[in-house]
C-alpha positions in Angstrom: -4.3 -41.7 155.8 -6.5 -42.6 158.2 -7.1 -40.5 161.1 -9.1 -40.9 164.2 -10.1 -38.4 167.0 -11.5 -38.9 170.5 -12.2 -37.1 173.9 -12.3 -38.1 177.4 -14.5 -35.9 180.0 -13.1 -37.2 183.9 -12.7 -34.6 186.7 -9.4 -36.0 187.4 -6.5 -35.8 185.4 -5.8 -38.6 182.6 -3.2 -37.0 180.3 -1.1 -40.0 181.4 -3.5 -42.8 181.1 -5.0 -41.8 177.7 -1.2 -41.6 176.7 0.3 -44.5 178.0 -2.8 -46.7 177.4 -4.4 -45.9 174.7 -2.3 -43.5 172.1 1.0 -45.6 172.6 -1.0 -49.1 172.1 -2.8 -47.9 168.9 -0.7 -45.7 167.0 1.2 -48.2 165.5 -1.9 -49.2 163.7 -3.4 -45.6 163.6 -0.5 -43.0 163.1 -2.9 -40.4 162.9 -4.9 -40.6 166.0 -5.2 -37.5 168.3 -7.8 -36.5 171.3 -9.2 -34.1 173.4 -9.4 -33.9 177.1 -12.3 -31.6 179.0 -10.6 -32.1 182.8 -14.0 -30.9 185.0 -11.6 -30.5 188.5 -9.7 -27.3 187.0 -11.3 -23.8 188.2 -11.7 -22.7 185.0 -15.1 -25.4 184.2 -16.2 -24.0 188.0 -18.8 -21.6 188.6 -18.2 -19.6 192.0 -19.3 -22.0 194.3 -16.7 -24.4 192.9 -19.6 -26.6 191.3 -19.3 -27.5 187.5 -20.3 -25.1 185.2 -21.9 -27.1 182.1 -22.4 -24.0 180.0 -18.4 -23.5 180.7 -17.9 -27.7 179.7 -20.1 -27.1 176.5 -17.9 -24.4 175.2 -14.4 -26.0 175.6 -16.4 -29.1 174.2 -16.7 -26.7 171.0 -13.6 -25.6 171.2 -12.3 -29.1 170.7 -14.7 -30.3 168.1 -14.8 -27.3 165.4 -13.5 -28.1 162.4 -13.1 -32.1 163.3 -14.2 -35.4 163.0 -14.9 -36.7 166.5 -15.0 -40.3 166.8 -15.8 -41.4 170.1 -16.4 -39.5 173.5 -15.6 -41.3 177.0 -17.4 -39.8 179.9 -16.8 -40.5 183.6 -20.3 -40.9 185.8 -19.3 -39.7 189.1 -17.9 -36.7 189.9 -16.7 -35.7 193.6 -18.8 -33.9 195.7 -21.0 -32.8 192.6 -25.2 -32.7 192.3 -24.3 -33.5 188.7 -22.3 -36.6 186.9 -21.8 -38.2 183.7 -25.7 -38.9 182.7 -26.1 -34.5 182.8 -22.7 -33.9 180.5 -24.2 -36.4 178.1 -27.6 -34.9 178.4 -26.4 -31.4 177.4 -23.7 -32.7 174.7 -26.5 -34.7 172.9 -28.0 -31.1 172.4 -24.9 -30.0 170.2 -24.2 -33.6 168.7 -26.7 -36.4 168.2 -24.8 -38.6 166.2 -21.3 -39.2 167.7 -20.7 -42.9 170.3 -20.4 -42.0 173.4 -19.5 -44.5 176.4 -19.9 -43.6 180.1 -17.6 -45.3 182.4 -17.4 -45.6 186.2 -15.5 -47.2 188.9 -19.0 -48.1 190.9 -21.2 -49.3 188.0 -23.2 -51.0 190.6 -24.0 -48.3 192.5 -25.6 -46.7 189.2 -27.5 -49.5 188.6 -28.5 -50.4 192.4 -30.8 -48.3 193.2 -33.5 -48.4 190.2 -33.9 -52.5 191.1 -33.7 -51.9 195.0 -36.9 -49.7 194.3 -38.5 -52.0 192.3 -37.7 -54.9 194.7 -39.1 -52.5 198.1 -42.0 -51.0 196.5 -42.8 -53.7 193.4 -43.8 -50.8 191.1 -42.5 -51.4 187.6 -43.7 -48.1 186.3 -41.4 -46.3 188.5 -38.5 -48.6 187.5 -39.1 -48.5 183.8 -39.2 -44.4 184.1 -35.7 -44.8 185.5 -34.6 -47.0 182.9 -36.1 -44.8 180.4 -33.8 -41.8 181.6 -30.7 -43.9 181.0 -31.9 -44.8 177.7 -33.1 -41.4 176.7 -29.3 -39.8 177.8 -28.5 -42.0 174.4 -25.1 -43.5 175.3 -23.7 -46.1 173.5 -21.9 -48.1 176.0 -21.5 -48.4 179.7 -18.3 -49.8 180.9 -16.0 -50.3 184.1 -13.8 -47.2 184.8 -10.1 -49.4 184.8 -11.0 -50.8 181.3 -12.3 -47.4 179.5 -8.9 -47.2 178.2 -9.1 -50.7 176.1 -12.8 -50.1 175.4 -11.9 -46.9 173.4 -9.0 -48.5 171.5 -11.6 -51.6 170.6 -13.9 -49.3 169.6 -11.6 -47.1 167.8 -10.3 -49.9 165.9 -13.6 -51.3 165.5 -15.4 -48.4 164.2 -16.1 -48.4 160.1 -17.6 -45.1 160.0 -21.1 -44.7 158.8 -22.3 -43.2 155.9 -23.6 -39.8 157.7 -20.7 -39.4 160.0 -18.2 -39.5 156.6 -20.8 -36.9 155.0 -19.9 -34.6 157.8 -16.2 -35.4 157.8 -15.8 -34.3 154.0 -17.5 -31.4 154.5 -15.8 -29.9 157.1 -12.6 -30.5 154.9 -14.1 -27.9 152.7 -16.2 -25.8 155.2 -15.4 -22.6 153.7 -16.5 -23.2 150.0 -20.3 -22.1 148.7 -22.6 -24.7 147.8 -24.6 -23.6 144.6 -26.2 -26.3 143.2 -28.1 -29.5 143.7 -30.5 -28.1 146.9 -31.9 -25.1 146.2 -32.6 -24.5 150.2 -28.5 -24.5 150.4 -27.9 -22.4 148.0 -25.7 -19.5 148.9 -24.3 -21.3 152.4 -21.2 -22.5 153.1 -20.2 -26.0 153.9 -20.0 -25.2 157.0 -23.4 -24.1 157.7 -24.5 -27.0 155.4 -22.5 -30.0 157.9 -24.4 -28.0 161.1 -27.8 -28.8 159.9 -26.8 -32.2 158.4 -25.1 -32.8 162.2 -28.2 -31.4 164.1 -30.4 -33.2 161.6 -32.7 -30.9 161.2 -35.4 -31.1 158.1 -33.3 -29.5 155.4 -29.8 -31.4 156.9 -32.0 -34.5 156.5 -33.3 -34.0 152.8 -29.7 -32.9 152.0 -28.4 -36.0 152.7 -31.2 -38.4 151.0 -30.6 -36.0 147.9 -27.0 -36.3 147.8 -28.0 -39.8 148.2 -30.5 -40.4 145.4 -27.9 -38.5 143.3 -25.1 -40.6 143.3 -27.1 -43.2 142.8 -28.1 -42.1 139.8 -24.5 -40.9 138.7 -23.8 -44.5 139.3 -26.3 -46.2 137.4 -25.5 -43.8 134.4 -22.0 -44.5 134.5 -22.5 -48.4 134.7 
């Protein structure tokens, strides 16, 4: 069965909208659909000063992935009365996961956006613009969307979404995360799936060669058996 798994990052409580407008309009075609929910107002993702703690948002963020599949991760921008906001919890996230979608949504999309063209248009220096532009674009997001529609934009995507090659690698090995891998790369040998789905997930060197090898050998299973 098919099964889907998401999480939504807002510093205000959406139990109730995920619920009501996502996972009661898409179970009926996905049964098996669950999510997590990081909720950055509680104490608990605080430091002392009442400011968010990423290092505290980064470790519930483990907490909710380990041993799953995560298909999609919706992240607010702006955060009340915070120096930090959606582009700095995607920054940080990306250093645990590179592979996963993730859409950033807000409620005042224009006042993101605003400011790198109001600088452009007062002081005409394209540079300046194309470095703030390049900060959006190196925070590796996959969407941008208005905060009222996130809801429909995850379902479309969820339903949308056929999985990639990679991100089904990593989903069967976590299945079997405790077994030891003894053959077929030598550099492996001896870890468990676990530790084998990290590297492939951080895609390091070896993670990368494991997967072109696993490749390049069903390939050639195929060919044999045609």
């Amino acid at each position: 069965m098919e099964s889907k798994y998401f999480i939504v990052i807002d510093d205000k409580d959406q139990n109730k909208v995920i619920n009501e407008g996502i996972i009661e309009k898409i179970r009926r075609d996905i049964p098996s659909i669950e999510y997590g929910f990081i909720n950055l107002g509680l104490r608990e993702f605080q430091t002392k000063e009442h400011l968010i703690d990423i290092d505290k948002v980064l470790e519930r963020f483990v907490q909710l992935t380990d041993q799953k599949h995560i298909d999609l991760i919706a992240c607010d921008y702006e955060f009340e009365g915070e120096k930090i906001n959606g582009l700095d919890i995607i920054h940080s996230i990306r250093t645990l996961n590179k592979k996963v979608p993730i859409m950033l949504y807000s409620g005042k999309q224009d006042d993101v956006l605003k400011p790198i063209f109001q600088k452009y248009e007062k002081n005409k220096k394209p540079l300046e613009v194309f470095e703030d532009i390049k900060v959006l674009l190196q925070n590796n997001f996959d969407d941008f969307v208005d905060r009222p529609n996130y809801p429909n934009e995850i379902i479309r995507q969820i339903r949308s979404s056929k999985g990639d090659l990679n991100l089904t690698l990593l989903k069967k090995l976590k299945e079997q995360e405790n077994l030891i891998f003894k053959s077929l790369f030598p550099k492996f040998e001896g870890q468990t799936l676990k530790q084998i789905s990290n590297q492939v997930q951080k895609k390091t060197i070896d993670g990368i060669e494991f997967s072109e090898e696993l490749l390049e050998q069903v390939i050639s299973y195929l060919i044999k058996m045609n």
